[in-house]
MITI-123441 format. One record per residue (C-alpha): y, x, z; residue in three letters. Coordinates in steps of 0.1 Angstrom, whole numbers, padded with zeros to 4 digits, always signed. Layout:
YXZALA/...
END
This chain:
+0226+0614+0694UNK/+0231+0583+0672UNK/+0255+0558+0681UNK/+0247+0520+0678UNK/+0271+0494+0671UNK/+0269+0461+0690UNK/+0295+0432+0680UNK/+0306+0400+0694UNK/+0323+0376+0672UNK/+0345+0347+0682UNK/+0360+0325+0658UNK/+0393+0308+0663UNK/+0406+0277+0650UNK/+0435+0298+0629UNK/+0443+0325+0611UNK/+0480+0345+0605UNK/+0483+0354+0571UNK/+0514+0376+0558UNK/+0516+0377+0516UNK/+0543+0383+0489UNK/+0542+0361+0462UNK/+0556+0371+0431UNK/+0570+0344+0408UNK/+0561+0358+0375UNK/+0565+0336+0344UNK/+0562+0300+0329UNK/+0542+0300+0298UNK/+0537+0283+0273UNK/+0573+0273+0268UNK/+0587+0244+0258UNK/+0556+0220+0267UNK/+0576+0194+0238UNK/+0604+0199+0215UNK/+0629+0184+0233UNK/+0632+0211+0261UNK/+0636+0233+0233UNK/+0670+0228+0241UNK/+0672+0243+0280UNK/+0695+0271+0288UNK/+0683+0286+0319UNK/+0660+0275+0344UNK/+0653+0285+0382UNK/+0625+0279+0407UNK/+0631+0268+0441UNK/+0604+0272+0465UNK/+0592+0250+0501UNK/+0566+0263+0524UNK/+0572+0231+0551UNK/+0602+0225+0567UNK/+0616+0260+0572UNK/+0607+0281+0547UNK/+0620+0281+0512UNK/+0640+0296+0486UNK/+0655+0298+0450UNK/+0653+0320+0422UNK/+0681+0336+0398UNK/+0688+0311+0369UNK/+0668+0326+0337UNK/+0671+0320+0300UNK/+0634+0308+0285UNK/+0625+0335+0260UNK/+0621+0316+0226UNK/+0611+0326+0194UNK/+0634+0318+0165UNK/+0618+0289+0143UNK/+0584+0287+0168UNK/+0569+0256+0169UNK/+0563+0243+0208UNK/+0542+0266+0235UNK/+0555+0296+0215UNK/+0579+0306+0239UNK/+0578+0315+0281UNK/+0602+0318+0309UNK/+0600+0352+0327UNK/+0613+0349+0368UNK/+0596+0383+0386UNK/+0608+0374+0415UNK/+0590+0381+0451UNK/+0594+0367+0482UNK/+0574+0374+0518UNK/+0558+0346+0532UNK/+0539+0337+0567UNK/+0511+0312+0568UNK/+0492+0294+0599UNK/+0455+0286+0579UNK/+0437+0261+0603UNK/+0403+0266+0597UNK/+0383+0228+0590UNK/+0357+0232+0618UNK/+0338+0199+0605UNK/+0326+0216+0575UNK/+0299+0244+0581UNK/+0292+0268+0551UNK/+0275+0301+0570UNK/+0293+0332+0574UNK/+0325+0319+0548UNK/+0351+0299+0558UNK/+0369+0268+0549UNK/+0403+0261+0561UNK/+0424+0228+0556UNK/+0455+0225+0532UNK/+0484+0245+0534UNK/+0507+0240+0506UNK/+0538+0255+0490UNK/+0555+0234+0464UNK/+0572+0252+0434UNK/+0601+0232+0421UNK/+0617+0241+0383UNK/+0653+0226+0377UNK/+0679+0226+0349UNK/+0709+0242+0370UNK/+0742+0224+0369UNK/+0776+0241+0359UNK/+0789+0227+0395UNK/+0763+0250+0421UNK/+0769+0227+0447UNK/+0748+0201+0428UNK/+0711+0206+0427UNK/+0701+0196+0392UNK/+0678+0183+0373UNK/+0639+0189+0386UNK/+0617+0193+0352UNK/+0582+0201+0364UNK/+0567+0206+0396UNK/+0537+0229+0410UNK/+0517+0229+0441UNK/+0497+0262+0453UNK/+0472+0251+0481UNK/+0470+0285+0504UNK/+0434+0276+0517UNK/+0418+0277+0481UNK/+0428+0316+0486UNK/+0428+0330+0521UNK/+0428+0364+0524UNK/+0431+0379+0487UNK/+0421+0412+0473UNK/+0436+0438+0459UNK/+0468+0414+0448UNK/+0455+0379+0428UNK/+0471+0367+0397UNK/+0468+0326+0397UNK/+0477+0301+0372UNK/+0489+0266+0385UNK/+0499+0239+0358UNK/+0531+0228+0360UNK/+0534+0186+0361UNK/+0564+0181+0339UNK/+0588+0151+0343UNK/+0593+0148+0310UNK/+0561+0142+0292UNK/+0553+0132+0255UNK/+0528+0124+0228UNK/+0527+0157+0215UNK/+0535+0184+0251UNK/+0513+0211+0260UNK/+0506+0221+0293UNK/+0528+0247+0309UNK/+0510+0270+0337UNK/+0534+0288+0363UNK/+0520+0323+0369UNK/+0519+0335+0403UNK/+0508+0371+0420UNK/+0497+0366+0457UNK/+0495+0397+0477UNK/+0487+0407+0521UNK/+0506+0431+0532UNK/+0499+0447+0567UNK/+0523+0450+0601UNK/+0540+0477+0588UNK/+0549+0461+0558UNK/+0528+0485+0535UNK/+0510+0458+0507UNK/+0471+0460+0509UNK/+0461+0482+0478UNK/+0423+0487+0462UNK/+0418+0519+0484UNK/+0426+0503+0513UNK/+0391+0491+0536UNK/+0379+0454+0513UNK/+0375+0437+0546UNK/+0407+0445+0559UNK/+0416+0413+0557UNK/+0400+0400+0588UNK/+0421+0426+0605UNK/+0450+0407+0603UNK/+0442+0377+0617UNK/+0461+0386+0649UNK/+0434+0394+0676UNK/+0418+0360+0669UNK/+0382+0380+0658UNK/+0379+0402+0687UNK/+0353+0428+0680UNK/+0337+0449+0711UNK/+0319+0478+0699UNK/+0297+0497+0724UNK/+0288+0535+0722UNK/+0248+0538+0738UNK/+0227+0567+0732UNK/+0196+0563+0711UNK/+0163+0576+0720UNK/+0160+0596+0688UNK/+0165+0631+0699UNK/+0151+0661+0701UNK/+0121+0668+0727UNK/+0147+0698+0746UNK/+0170+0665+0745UNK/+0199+0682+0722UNK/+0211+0660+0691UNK/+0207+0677+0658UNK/+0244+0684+0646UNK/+0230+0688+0611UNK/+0214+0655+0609UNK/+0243+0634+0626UNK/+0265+0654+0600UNK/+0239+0641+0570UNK/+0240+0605+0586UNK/+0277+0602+0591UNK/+0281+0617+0549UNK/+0259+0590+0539UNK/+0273+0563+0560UNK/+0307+0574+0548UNK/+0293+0570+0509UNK/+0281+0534+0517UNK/+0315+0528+0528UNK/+0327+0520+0495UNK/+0295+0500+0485UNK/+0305+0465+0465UNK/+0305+0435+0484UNK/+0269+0424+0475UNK/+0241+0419+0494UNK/+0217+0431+0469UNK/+0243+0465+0461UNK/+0242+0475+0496UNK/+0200+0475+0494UNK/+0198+0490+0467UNK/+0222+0517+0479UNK/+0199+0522+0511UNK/+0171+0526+0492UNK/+0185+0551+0467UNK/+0193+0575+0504UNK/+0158+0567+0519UNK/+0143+0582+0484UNK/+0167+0612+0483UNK/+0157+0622+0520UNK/+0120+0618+0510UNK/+0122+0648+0486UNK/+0105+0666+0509UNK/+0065+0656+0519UNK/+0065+0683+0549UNK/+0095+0665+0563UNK/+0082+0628+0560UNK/+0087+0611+0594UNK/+0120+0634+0598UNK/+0131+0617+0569UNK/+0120+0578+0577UNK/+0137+0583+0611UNK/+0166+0591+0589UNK/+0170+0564+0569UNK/+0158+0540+0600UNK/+0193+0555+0611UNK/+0214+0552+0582UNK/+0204+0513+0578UNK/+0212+0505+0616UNK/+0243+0525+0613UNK/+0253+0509+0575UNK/+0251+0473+0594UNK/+0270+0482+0626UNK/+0298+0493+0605UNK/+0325+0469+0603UNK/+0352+0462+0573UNK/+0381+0441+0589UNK/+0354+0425+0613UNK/+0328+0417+0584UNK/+0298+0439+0580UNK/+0290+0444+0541UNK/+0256+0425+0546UNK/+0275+0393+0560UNK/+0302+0399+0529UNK/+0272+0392+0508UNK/+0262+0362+0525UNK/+0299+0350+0522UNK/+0299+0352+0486UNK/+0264+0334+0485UNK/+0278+0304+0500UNK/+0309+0305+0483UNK/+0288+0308+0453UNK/+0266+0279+0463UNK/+0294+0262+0471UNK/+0312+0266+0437UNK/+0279+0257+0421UNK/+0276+0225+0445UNK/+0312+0215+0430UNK/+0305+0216+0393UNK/+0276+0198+0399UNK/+0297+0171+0417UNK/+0324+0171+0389UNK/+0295+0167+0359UNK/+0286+0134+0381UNK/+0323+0124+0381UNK/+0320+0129+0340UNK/+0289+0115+0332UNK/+0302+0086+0358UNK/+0332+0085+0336UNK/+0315+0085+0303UNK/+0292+0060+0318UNK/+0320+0037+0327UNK/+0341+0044+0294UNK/+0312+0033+0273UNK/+0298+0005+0295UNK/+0330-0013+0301UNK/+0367+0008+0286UNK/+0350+0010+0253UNK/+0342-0027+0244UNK/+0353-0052+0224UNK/+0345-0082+0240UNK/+0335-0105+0212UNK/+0308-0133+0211UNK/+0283-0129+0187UNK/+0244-0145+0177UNK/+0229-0108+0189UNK/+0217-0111+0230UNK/+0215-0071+0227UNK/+0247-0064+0216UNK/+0268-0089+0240UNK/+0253-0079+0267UNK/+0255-0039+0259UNK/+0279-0036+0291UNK/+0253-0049+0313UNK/+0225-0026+0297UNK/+0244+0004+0302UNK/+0259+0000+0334UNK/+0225-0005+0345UNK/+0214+0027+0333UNK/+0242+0044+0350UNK/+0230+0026+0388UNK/+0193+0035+0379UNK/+0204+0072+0370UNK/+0226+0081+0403UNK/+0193+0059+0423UNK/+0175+0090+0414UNK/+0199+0113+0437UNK/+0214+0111+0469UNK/+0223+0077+0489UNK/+0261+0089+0486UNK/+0264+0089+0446UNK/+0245+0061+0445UNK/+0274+0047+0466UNK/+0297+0060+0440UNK/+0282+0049+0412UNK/+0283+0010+0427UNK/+0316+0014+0434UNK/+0327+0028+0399UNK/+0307-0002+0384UNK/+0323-0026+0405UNK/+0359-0015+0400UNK/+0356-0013+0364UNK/+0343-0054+0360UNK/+0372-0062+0383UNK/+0398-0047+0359UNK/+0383-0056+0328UNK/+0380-0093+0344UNK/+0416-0088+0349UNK/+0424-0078+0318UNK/+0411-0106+0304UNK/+0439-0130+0320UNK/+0434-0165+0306UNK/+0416-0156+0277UNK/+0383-0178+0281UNK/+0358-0162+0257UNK/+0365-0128+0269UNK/+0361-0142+0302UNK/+0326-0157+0294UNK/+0320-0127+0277UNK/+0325-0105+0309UNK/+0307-0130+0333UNK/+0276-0133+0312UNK/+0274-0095+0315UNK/+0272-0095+0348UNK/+0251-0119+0353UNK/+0228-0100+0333UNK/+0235-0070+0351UNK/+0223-0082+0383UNK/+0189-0100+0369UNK/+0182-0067+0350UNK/+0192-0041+0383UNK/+0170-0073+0408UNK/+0140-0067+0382UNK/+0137-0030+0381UNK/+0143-0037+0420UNK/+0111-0057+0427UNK/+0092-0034+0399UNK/+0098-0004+0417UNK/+0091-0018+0455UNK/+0055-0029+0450UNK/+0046+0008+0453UNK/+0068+0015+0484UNK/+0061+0013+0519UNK/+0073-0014+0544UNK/+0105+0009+0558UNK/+0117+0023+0520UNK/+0115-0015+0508UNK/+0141-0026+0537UNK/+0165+0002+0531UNK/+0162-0006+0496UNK/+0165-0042+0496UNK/+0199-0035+0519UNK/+0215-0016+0486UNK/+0207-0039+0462UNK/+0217-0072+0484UNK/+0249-0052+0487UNK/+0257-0045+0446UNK/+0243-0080+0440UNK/+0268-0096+0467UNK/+0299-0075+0452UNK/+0290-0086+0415UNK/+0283-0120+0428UNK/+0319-0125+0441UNK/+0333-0110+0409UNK/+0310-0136+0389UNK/+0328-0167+0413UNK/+0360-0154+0406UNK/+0354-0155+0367UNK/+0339-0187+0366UNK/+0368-0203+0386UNK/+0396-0187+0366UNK/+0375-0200+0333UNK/+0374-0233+0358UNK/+0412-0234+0359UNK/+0419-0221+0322UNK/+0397-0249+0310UNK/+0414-0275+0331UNK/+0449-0268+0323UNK/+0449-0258+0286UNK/+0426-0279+0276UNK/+0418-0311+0290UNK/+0453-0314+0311UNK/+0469-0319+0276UNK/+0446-0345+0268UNK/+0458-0368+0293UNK/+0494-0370+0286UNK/+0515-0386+0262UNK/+0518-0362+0234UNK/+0478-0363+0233UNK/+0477-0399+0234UNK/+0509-0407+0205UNK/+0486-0382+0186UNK/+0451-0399+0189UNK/+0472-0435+0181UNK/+0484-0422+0150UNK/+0451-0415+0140UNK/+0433-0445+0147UNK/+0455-0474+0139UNK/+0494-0465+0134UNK/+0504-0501+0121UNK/+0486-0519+0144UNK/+0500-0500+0180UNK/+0538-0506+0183UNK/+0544-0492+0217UNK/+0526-0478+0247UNK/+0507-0504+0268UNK/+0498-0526+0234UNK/+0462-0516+0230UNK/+0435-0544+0229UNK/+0404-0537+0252UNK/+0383-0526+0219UNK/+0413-0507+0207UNK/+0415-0490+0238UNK/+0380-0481+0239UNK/+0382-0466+0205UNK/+0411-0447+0211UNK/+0394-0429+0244UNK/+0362-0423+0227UNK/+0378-0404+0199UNK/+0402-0386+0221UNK/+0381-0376+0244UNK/+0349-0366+0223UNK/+0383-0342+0209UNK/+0387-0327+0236UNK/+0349-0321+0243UNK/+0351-0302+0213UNK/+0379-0282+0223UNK/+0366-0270+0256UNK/+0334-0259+0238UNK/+0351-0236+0211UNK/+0372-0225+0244UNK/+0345-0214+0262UNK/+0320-0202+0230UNK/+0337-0199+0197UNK/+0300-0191+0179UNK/+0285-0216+0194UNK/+0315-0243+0189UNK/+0310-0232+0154UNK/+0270-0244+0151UNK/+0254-0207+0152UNK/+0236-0188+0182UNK/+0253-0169+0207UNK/+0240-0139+0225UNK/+0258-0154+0259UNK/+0241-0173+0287UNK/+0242-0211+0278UNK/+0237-0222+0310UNK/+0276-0204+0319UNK/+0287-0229+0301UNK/+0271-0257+0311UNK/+0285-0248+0347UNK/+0316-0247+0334UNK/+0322-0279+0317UNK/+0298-0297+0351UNK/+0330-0282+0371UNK/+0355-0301+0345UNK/+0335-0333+0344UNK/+0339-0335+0380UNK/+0380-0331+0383UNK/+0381-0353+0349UNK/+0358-0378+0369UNK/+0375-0378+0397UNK/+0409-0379+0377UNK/+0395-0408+0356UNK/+0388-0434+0386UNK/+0422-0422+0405UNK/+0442-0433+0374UNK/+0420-0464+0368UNK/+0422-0477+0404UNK/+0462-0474+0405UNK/+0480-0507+0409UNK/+0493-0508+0371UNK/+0497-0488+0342UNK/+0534-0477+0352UNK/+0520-0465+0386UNK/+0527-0427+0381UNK/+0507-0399+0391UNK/+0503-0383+0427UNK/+0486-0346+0423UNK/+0485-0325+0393UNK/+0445-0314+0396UNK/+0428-0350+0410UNK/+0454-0376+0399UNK/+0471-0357+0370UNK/+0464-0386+0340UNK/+0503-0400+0327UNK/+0489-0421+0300UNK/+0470-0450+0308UNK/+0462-0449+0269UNK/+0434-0419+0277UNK/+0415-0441+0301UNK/+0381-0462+0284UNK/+0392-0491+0303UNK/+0428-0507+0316UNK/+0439-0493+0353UNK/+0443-0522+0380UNK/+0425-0549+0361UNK/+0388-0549+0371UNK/+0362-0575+0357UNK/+0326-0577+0346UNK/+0334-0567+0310UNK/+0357-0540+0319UNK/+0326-0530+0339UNK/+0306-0529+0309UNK/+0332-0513+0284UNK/+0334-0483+0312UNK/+0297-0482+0311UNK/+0295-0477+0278UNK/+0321-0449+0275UNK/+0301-0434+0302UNK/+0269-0431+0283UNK/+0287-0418+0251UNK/+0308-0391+0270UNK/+0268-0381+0287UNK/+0251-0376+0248UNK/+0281-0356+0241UNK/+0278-0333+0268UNK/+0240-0327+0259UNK/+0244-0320+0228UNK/+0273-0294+0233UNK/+0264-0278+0266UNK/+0229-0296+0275UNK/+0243-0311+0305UNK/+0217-0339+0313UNK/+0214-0365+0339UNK/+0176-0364+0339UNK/+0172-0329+0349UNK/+0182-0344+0389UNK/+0208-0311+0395UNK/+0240-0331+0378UNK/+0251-0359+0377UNK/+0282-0365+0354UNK/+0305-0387+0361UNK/+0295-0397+0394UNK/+0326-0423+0405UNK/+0330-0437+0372UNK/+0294-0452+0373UNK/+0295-0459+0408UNK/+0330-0479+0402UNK/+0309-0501+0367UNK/+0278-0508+0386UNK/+0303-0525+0411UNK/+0323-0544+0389UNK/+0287-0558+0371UNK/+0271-0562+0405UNK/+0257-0601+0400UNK/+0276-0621+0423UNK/+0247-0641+0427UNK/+0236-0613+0452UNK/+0269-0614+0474UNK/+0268-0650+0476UNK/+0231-0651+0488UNK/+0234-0653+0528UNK/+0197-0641+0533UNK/+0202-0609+0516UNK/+0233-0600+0530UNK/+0215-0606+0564UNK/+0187-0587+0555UNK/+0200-0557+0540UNK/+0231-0539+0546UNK/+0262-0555+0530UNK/+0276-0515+0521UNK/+0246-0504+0503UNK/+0239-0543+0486UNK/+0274-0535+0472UNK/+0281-0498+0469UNK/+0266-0471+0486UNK/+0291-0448+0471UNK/+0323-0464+0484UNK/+0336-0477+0517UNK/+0342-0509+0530UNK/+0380-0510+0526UNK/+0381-0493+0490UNK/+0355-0521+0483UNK/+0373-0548+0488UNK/+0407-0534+0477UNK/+0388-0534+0443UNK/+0371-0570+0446UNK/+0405-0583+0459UNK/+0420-0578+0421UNK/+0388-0587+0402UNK/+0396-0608+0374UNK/+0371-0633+0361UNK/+0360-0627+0322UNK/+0341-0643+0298UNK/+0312-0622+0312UNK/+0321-0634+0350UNK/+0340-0668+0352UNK/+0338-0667+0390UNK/+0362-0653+0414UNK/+0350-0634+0445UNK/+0342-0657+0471UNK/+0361-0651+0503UNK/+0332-0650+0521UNK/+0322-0617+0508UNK/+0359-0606+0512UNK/+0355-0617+0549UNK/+0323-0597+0555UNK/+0334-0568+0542UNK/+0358-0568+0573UNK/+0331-0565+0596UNK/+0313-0534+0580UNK/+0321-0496+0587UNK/+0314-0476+0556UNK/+0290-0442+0562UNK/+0308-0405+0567UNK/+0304-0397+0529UNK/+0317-0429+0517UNK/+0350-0432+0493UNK/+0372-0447+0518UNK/+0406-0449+0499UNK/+0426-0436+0466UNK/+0435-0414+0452UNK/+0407-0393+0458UNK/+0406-0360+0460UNK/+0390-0335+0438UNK/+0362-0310+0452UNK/+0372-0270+0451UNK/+0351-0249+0425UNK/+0314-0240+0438UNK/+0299-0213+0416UNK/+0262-0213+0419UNK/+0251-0183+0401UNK/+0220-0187+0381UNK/+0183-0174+0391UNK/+0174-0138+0381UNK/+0142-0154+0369UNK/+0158-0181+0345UNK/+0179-0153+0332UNK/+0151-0138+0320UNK/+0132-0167+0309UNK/+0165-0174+0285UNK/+0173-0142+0275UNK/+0141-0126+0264UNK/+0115-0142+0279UNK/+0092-0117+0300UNK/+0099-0095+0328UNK/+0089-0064+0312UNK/+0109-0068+0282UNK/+0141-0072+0301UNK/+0134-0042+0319UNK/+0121-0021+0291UNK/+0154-0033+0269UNK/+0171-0027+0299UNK/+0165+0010+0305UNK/+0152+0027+0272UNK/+0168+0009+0245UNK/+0186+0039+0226UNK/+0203+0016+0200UNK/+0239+0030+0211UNK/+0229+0068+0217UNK/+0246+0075+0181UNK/+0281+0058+0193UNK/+0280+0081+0228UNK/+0294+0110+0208UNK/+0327+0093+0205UNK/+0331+0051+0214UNK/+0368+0047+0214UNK/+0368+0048+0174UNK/+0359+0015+0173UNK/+0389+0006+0187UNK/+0414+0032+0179UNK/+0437+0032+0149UNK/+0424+0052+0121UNK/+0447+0078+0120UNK/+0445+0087+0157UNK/+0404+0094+0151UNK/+0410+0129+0145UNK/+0426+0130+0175UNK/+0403+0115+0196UNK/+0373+0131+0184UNK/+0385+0160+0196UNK/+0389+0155+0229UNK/+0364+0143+0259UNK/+0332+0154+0240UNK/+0318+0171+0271UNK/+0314+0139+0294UNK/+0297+0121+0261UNK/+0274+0150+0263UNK/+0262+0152+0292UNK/+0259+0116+0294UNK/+0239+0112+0264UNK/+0218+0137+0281UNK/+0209+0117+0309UNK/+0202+0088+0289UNK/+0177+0103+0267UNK/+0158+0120+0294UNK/+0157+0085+0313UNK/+0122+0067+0315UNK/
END
């Protein structure tokens, strides 16, 4: 008769563990030259709240005149230990297990003379229970040990550990013992019930065949000590079926024997783990260890990715588009490489890009060309990742083009908001360094020694021609200032690789504070009038304005005009702001305030029209009723405008009620920063020209494959290369790899 093994497993949600851990050694020792001076050492150990211990103090073992790492620090100590693994039911990996963190922390001090004082802690390791479970035959380990101390020049110094189970009677598990009888000891948590049945194979007088059982139990006994593989224990089989086929005449005896032998090999169980499923459990753990060093070449290629996209640039303007925006070419290749895989490291890769142009934004501080520099870049990285979008979707279906518009919409949002955040801290650097200073005294004492030093005695002297001189020149300055600010190439006269049209939305932002600055300071009762807010009334010289505050007339009118159309060429030629194109309009209060002070008075005095047509928008469209008259009220007659303002029109400016985007009062107040972030398309109109070229330039150029093998040189002191070069080569590697298999 021939037994037959059933079993019934039941997995529970822990497992008791029992080890002794030997403390072995700390090498290599000292990780820098100045522990070189330690007397003795010890290692205290926590396993939560209530386990722990300490070791003997011990002297490091160093070799006279060494160098550092020559030396080690020998403990063999052991302890017994108890562990509760709670296995991580969330995670399914077959027949192997995964079990959530259980940690014991290993704590080196310097001992003190006085015991009852703890010392001082020098490194620190941490041995996670769950990455080892049940262990085999005793399992040496290596953890590296995070010194307090660290230097230029340490080494790494690894604590050696052996980790052993021993059973309830306290006998350690050795190599003899059965290589599953660690399931055993998981305290009747993997109950096994194994029933005895009789087979049908007998024979016909219904007597078993003593000599047969006798062969099958030898053979069984033999595959006992078969390795843990899968493939061993078939091969094993196989070798037995072929021994009891020796004989032709005895054929079907011997097929019914080896039929046996296999159903007995699998209903033998090692610790509640058959050898077959032993081999399935190192498949997976296999597949799993293969799984994470697949996941950790991402993280390095991510790395490298990031390190030469971002980490490894100078950001410097200069006349080539290709290599300004060499960030944005390269962290495009990295989103179009991890697009290929899985939605998750597509997710990671987004995240990594996104991160790294917040920091290097950061970095920047006030620094205004870097800033440009970093916000051209990604401006250019979302046109080039939108283009290689709407290439790729004209061959998808209806469903995959919605799912993939939803990723992209979701990177182009997040480098949006980083691209508003750079443009209004290049806003407020601008506004403040630049054109603040122009608008208080020092500036102004400055610009008057320039034009006419004799002729200007004191502050408030200026004739209206003299004034007029004195803003043009000071102002057309400070033009000139904000443009070698925000572009020092092109300040200079040369091309720049950078996106003009950044610039041009900077200095529209300025022109609107300094506009609305401008009519606040004109509009206040006298020069001595101070100012009210540091961003929309911020002018303390009346010196910087074109034309003198609180004195309106025709000709004042006209001098303001005039400044106005000067300040406008000016701006074209350094930015190519222009009022044609219908999107800007510069210095929108200014004119607004000298069309009113030339209006003809004929027009105001004409009953008829002021019948016919609204009085508001005869006048000024642009201004309320009361900030209307409170101008007209102190217009002075001129040379241009003999007549005073009849007091008719003051009177019928009473009776009107200005529109909801009317001026109403002063001072007015300056509009936040809007950021409207330029079209993909005219990003690729003025950057190369064509759609395909971006994308081509965009995802194949290989102009920086040489630098991949090691881009920090570039920015690295010379004698630190060596160094360098050394280290990291791996992740430059791999990613090179990926870039030159990329289509």
């Amino acid at each position: 008769m021939v037994s037959r093994v059933k079993t019934k497993n039941r997995k529970t949600p822990s497992v008791q563990l029992d080890y002794i851990i030997t403390i072995i050694e700390i090498k290599p020792w000292p990780p820098s030259q100045s522990l070189r001076s330690l007397r003795s050492a010890l290692i205290q150990w926590e396993h939560g709240e209530k386990s722990s211990g300490t070791t003997k103090p011990v002297t490091p073992s160093l070799v006279p005149g060494a160098t550092v790492g020559d030396g080690k620090i020998e403990f063999n100590e052991s302890f017994k230990l108890h562990v509760t693994l709670l296995r991580d039911m969330s995670i399914k990996s077959g027949d192997s297990d995964t079990f959530m963190k259980n940690c014991a922390e290993f704590n080196m001090y310097e001992p003190r003379r006085d015991k009852t004082v703890k010392g001082q802690l020098l490194a620190t390791a941490v041995v996670d229970f769950a990455d080892y479970a049940v262990v085999k035959d005793g399992l040496i380990v290596s953890v590296p040990m995070n010194c307090k101390r660290t230097f230029s020049n340490t080494c790494q110094p690894m604590l050696f550990l052996k980790i052993e189970v021993f059973d309830k009677n306290n006998r350690v598990r050795s190599s003899s013992m059965d290589r599953n009888f660690s399931e055993c000891l998981m305290n009747e948590e993997n109950v096994e019930e194994i029933e005895i049945t009789d087979d049908d194979v007998s024979s016909s007088n219904g007597s078993s065949n003593p000599q047969k059982e006798k062969e099958v139990d030898d053979k069984c006994e033999s595959l006992e000590k078969v390795s843990n593989e899968e493939t061993l224990v078939a091969e094993s089989a196989t070798q037995k079926d072929e021994q009891l086929n020796t004989d032709e005449s005895q054929n079907i005896e011997s097929n019914t024997l080896s039929s046996d032998v296999l159903k007995k090999t699998k209903s033998i169980k090692n610790g509640g783990r058959s050898l077959s499923n032993n081999g399935i459990k190192d498949m997976n753990k296999l597949k799993q260890l293969q799984h994470r060093v697949q996941h950790l070449e991402n993280e390095l290629k991510e790395a490298a990715a990031i390190e030469v996209g971002l980490y490894s640039i100078v950001a410097e303007h200069g006349s080539s588009v290709n290599k300004v925006h060499a960030p944005a070419r390269r962290l495009a290749r990295l989103y179009f490489h991890a697009c290929k895989h899985e939605i998750s490291q597509r997710e990671t890769s987004c995240k990594s890009i996104v991160s790294g142009l917040i920091l290097v934004a950061k970095a920047c501080g006030n620094d205004v060309p870097r800033l440009t520099f970093w916000l051209s870049n990604c401006v250019v990285l979302r046109a080039i990742v939108h283009d290689a979008f709407e290439q790729e979707q004209i061959s998808k279906k209806k469903k995959e083009r919605e799912g993939s518009r939803n990723e992209l919409e979701k990177l182009s949002c997040a480098i949006e908001k980083i691209e508003s955040w750079i443009f209004s801290r290049i806003i407020e650097s601008v506004w403040w360094q630049t054109l603040t200073p122009y608008m208080q005294s020092s500036a102004a004492r400055a610009i008057v020694r320039i034009i006419d030093s004799n002729s200007i005695k004191k502050k408030n002297s200026l004739s209206h021609q003299q004034q007029a001189n004195f803003s043009m020149e000071l102002w057309k300055t400070a033009f000139m200032d904000a443009c070698e600010r925000i572009c020092p190439v092109r300040a200079a006269g040369h091309d720049c690789g950078c996106l003009p049209v950044l610039s041009r939305l900077v200095m529209e932002e300025c022109m609107g504070r300094l506009d609305v600055a401008m009519f606040n300071a004109i509009l206040r009762e006298s020069d001595d009038e101070g100012p009210t807010d540091p961003v929309s009334d911020p002018i303390t010289d009346a010196r910087v304005l074109p034309i003198s505050s609180g004195k309106p007339s025709f000709g004042a009118g006209a001098q303001l005009k005039n400044a106005i159309g000067n300040w406008s060429r000016w701006l074209t030629d350094l930015f190519g702001i222009d009022d044609d194109d219908g999107s800007f309009k510069s210095f929108y209060l200014l004119n607004a305030l000298s069309d009113l002070m030339m209006l003809p008075k004929d027009m105001l005095l004409d009953t008829t029209i002021r019948k016919e047509v609204s009085f508001l928008k005869l006048v000024c469209p642009t201004f309320g009723a009361p900030l209307i008259k409170r101008i007209l009220d102190k217009f002075i007659p001129d040379e241009f405008c003999p007549d005073a303002i009849p007091q008719a029109v003051l009177q019928a400016l009473d009776s009107e009620e200005g529109g909801e985007d009317c001026v109403t009062s002063v001072p007015c107040t300056a509009t936040s920063v809007v950021y409207n972030p330029p079209s993909e398309s005219s990003i690729r109109s003025s950057i190369l020209g064509s759609e395909k070229q971006l994308t081509r330039k965009s995802n194949t150029s290989d102009d920086e494959l040489d630098e991949i093998s090691s881009p920090l040189t570039a920015i690295i002191d010379a004698t630190t290369k060596g160094s360098w070069k050394s280290k990291g080569t791996i992740r430059y590697q791999l990613l090179k790899e990926v870039w030159m298999n990329s289509q």
